[in-house]
C-alpha positions in Angstrom: -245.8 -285.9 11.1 -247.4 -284.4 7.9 -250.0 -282.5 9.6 -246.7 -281.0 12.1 -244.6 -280.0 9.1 -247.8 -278.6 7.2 -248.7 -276.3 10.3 -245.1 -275.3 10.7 -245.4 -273.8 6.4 -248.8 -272.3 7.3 -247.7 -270.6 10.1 -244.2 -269.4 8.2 -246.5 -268.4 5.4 -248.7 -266.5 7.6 -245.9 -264.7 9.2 -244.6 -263.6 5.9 -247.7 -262.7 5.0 -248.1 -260.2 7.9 -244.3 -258.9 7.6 -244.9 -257.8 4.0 -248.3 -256.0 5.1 -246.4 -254.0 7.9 -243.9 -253.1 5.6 -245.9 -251.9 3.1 -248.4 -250.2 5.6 -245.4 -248.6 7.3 -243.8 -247.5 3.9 -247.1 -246.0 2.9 -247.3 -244.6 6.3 -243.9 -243.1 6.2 -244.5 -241.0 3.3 -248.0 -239.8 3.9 -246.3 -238.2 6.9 -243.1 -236.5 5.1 -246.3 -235.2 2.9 -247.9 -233.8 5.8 -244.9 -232.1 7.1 -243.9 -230.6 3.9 -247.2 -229.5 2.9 -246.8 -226.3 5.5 -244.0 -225.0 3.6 -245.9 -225.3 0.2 -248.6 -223.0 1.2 -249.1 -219.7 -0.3 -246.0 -218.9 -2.7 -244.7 -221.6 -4.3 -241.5 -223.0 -3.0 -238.7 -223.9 -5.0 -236.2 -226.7 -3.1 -232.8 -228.0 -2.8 -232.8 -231.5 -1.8 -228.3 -231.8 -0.4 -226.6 -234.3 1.6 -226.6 -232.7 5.0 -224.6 -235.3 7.9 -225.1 -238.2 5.8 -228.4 -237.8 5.2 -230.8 -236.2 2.6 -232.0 -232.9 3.6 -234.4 -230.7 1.9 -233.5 -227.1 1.9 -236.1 -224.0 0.8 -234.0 -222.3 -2.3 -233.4 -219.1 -0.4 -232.3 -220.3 2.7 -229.8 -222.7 2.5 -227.9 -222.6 5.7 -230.3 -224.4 7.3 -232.4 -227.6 6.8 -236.3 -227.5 6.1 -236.1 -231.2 6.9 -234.0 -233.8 6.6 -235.0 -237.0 5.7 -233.6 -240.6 7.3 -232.8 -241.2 3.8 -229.3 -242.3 3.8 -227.0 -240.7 1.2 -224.3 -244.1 1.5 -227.2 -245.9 0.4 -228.1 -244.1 -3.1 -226.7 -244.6 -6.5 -223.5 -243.0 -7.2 -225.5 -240.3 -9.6 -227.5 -239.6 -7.2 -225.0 -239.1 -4.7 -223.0 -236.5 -6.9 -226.0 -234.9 -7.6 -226.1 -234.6 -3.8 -223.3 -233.0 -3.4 -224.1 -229.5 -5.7 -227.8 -229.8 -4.8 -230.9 -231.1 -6.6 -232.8 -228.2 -7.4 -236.6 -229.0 -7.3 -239.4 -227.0 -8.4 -242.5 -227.6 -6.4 -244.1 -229.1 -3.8 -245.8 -232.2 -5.7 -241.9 -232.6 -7.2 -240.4 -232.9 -4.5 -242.8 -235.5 -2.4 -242.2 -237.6 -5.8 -238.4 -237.0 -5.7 -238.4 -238.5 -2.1 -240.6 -241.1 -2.4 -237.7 -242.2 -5.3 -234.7 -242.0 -3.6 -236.4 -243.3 -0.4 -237.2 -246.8 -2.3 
């Protein structure tokens, strides 16, 4: 009965184990490829961004052309801090490239 009961918390353990890796692999994964895909717009001139809430979701904009989304992210605005969510709402003006992979990476966590 021990050994069946010390199996069984092995085996939770181990599933844990892998759940937490996949999540972190995916996570890292995740924003390696909103790099990627940003790092075509950051080429030549620098680009200065508008990060708005754009149906519910956070959408980066380039600062001259604000009718339409560069990206948007599946970062949910109903799930961000109240500041955050005002700050939203006018836009959150960001000034580079590197800025705004960082600014993303924090409101995606």
């Amino acid at each position: 009965m021990k050994t069946k009961i010390r199996a069984a918390l092995l085996g939770i353990a181990f599933i844990m184990a892998l759940t937490l890796a996949s999540a972190a692999t995916v996570s890292h994964v995740a924003a390696k490829s909103l790099e990627s895909e940003l790092s075509c717009f950051s080429q030549g001139a620098e680009n200065r961004y508008v990060l708005r809430d754009y149906e519910g979701y956070v959408a980066v904009f380039v600062e001259n052309r604000p009718d339409c989304p560069m990206t948007v992210t599946n970062i949910q605005v109903s799930t961000l801090r109240e500041l955050d969510k005002r700050l939203l709402q006018t836009g959150m003006k960001v000034q580079s490239h590197e800025r705004l992979v960082m600014t993303l990476e924090d409101l995606g966590s």
